[in-house]
N, C-alpha and C positions, 0 to 999 in steps of 0.2 A: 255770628251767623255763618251758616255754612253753607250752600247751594249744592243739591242734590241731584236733580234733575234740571233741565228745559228742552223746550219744546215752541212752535211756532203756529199760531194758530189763527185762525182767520181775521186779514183787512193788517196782518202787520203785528198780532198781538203776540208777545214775550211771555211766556208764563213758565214761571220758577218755582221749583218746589223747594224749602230748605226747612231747618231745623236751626232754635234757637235754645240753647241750654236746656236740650233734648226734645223741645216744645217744636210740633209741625205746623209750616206756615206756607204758604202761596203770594206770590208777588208776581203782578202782571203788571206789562210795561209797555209802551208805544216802542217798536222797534223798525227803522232805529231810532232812537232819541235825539236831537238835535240837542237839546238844553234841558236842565234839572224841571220837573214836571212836579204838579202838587201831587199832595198823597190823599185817598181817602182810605180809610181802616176800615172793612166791612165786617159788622157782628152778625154774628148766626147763634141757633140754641143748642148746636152742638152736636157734633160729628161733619168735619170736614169730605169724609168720601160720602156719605149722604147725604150730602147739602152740595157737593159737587155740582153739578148740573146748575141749579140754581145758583150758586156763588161766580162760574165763569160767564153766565147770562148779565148778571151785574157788573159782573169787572167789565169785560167787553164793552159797556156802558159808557164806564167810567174811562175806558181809556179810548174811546171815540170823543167822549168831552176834551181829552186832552188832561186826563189825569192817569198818577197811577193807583193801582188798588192792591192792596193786601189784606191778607186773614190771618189768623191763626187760633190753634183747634183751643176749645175751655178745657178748663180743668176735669176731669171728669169723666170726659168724651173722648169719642173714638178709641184709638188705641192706646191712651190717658190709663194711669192706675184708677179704676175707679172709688168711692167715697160711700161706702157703707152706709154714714150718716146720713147722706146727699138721698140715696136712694129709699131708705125707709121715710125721710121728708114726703118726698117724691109720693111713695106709695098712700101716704096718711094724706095727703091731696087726694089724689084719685080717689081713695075713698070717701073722704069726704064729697066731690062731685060728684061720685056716685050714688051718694045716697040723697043729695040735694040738698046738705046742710051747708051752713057759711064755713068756710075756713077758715081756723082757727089764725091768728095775729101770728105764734111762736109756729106753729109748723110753716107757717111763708118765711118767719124769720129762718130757720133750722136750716129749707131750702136757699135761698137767695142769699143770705150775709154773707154766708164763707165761699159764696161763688165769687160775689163782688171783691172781699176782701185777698183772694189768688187773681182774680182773672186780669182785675188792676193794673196790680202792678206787672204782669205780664204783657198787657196790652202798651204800657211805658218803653217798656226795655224793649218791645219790638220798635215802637217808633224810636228810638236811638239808634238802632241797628241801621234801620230802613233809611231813617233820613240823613244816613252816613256815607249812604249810596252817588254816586256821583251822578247819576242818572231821574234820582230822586229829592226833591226840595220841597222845604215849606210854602203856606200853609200846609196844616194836614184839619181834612173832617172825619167825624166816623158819622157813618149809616148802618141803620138795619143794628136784630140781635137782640136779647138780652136787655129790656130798656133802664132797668137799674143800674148796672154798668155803662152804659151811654151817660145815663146821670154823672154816676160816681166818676168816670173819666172828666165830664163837661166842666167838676168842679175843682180839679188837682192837675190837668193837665193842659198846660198852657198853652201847648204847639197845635192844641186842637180848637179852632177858631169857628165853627158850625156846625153843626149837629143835626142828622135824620133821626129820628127814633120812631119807633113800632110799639106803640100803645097794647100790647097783646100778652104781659107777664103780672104776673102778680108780683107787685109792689110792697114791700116792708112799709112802714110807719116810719121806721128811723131813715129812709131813704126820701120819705117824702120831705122827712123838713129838711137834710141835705138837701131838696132843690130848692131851696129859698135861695141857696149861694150862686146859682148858676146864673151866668152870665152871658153867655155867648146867645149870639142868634140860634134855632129851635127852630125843627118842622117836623111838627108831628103828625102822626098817622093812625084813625082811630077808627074801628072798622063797629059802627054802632050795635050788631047783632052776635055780636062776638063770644062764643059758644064759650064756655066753660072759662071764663075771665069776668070780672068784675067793672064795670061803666061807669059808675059814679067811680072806683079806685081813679082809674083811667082817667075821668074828669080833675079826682082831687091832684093830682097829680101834677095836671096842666096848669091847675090853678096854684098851684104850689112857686112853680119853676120862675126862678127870678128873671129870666131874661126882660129885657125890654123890648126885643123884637120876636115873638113866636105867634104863630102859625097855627094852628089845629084845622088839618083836614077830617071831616067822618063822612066815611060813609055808611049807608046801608047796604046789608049783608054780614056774612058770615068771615071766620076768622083768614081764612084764605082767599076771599071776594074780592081784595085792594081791587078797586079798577086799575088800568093800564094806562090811561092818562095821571096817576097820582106820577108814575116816572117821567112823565113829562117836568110836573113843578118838580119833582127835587133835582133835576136835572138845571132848572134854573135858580134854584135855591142856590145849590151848588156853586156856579157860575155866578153868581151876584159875589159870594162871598172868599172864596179862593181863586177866582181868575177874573180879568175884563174879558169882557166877546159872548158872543150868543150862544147856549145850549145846542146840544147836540143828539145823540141815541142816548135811552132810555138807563138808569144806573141803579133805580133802584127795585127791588123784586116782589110784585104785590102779591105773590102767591106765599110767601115764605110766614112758614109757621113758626111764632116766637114764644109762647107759652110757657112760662118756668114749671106747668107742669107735665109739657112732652118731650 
C-alpha cells in the first residue's frame, strides 16, 4: 500500500488517498488516533470520483462512530481497464428493462460473476494492507455496494464479522445458494418500489442468507428513497457488533444507487 495524498477534513477527519497493486483506494481515520480503531470497508457500484461526495458523507459517519472507513475502486470502474464483456452484459440489461422483458439468468450471470470473482479477492488484500495499519484494528464490517460481493465476502472472509447490505443489484442464482453459508450478523436494506431491480430476487435472497441474526428493513419508494433514519439503525447495528458504547452520526448513505445495472 502506498499513500498518495492526505488531507484534513472536518471535526478531525484523516483522509488518505493510496494505491494498492495499482488498485485506488481512500482510507479515513479519526485524527489523531489515540488506539487502533475498527475498520468498516464501504462498497459502492463503481467509480470512486463519482461516488465521491457520497462515500466521504459516509465515512465521516463512520469515523464519528469511532471507526475507520475505507474503499476502493471495482474492477471496471473509474480509471480501471474496462471489460468489453462487462459492458455488452450491461447493455443486454438495459435492453432488456427497456423493453420490459425479464432478464435473462446468464446475462445477470455474464454481468455479476466475474465482478464477484476480481472484486473479492481485491477487497481481502486491501483488508491486510489496512488492518496492518497501526492506527487500524479489528473487527472489520462492510456496508453498502455491490450486494453479491457483500455476500461473497460475508462467506470467505473471516475478519469481516457484520455486514450492511443494499438489496438494489441483480443477484445470480449461484450467489443465492452461496448465502446459505453466511454466517455473520446482516442488515439489510430493501427499498420496496425499487425501479428497474427485482423484489421477490431481493426477498429470495434474504430468505436464502444463513445468518441467525438478520434484519430486513423495507421501505416504500424508489431506488434512491432509503429514508435517513435507516443510518440511524446501521449506525447501531454497527455498534452492537464491532464496538461497546452508543451510536453516534449517521454511516450509512440512503441515497446511493447500487444497481448492477448502472
Amino acid at each position: 500500500m502506498r499513500f498518495i495524498s492526505e488531507q484534513r477534513l472536518a471535526d478531525g477527519v484523516r483522509e488518505r488517498e493510496f494505491t494498492l497493486g495499482g488498485i485506488p483506494g481512500i482510507l479515513w481515520t479519526p485524527a489523531p488516533a489515540s488506539e487502533p480503531v475498527p475498520l468498516i470497508l464501504l462498497g459502492h457500484p463503481g467509480g470512486l470520483r463519482r461516488m465521491y461526495p457520497r462515500l466521504v458523507a459516509r465515512a465521516q459517519g463512520c469515523v464519528e462512530q469511532g471507526f475507520a472507513a475505507a474503499t476502493i475502486e471495482l474492477p471496471g470502474s473509474g480509471d480501471r481497464p474496462a471489460s468489453a464483456a462487462a459492458e455488452q452484459a450491461r447493455a443486454d440489461l438495459r435492453r432488456a428493462l427497456a423493453a420490459g422483458e425479464p432478464v435473462a439468468d446468464e446475462v445477470v450471470d455474464r454481468l455479476v460473476l466475474p465482478l464477484v470473482e476480481k472484486a473479492v479477492p481485491e477487497c481481502r488484500a486491501a483488508l491486510d494492507a489496512l488492518l496492518a495499519l497501526p492506527e487500524v484494528g479489528g473487527p472489520a464490517g462492510y456496508a453498502g455496494g455491490v450486494i453479491s460481493i457483500g455476500v461473497r465476502l460475508a462467506v470467505v472472509e473471516p475478519r469481516i464479522v457484520a455486514a450492511l447490505l443494499f438489496a438494489g443489484s441483480f443477484v445470480p442464482r449461484a450467489i443465492v445458494a452461496e448465502a446459505r453459508r453466511v454466517t455473520i450478523p446482516l442488515h439489510v436494506l430493501l427499498q420496496w418500489d425499487d425501479e428497474g431491480n427485482d423484489r421477490q430476487m431481493a426477498l429470495d435472497l434474504f430468505d436464502a442468507l444463513g445468518s441467525a441474526e438478520k434484519t430486513l428493513h423495507a421501505n416504500m419508494g424508489g431506488h434512491t428513497g432509503v429514508p435517513w433514519f435507516e443510518g440511524e439503525a446501521a449506525n447501531r447495528f454497527f455498534a452492537r457488533h464491532l464496538k461497546a458504547g452508543p451510536p453516534a452520526a449517521a454511516s450509512a448513505d440512503p441515497g446511493e444507487r447500487t444497481p448492477s445495472g448502472q
